[in-house]
C-alpha positions, 0 to 999 in steps of 0.5 A, a space after each residue: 228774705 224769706 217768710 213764713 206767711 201763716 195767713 193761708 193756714 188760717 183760712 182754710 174752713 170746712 164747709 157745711 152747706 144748709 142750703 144754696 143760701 145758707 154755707 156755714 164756714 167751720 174753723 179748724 179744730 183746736 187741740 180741745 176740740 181734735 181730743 174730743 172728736 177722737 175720744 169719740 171715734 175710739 168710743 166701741 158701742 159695748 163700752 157705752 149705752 146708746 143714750 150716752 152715745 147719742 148725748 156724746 153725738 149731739 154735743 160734739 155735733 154743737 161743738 163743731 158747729 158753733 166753732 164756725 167764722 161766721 160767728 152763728 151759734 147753734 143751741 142745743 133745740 136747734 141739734 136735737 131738731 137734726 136728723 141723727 145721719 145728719 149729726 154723723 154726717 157733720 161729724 164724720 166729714 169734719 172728722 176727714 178734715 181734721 185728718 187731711 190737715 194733718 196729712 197735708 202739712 201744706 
């Protein structure tokens, strides 16, 4: 009898290490939260001011952060202290994520 274990599809994270101590273990997206991430990629800067650009980064930057199994919560003092190369970098490597999962059906 065969069967489709889906446990492996639920462990697999995107990790983000703050330091040697600190490793935190992002959850893959949700079908919310892919919408959102690629409503901001298609974002081209003419079609929105910079301020709006920075308040979309901070608040998805929270959205992937707090979407982590180590059940952490990251307020909204703790992304505005983030350097803004470091919100992209979370962004854009969860990003990659996403699209490798959706590449790979494995």
């Amino acid at each position: 009898m065969s069967m489709l274990d889906l446990s492996m599809f639920n462990e697999e994270t995107y990790d983000i290490k703050f330091s040697e101590d600190d490793i935190l273990h992002v959850k893959k997206p949700s079908e919310d939260i892919a919408i959102k991430i690629l409503a901001h990629v298609n974002i081209k800067m003419d079609e929105i001011n910079p301020e709006q650009m920075l308040k979309v980064t901070r608040e998805l930057t929270k959205v992937v952060l707090n979407h982590n199994k180590d059940t952490r919560v990251f307020n909204d003092n703790f992304i505005k202290k983030l350097p803004l190369d470091i919100q992209m970098a979370i962004l854009k490597g969860y990003t990659q994520f996403m699209i490798g999962l959706e590449q790979n059906p494995n």
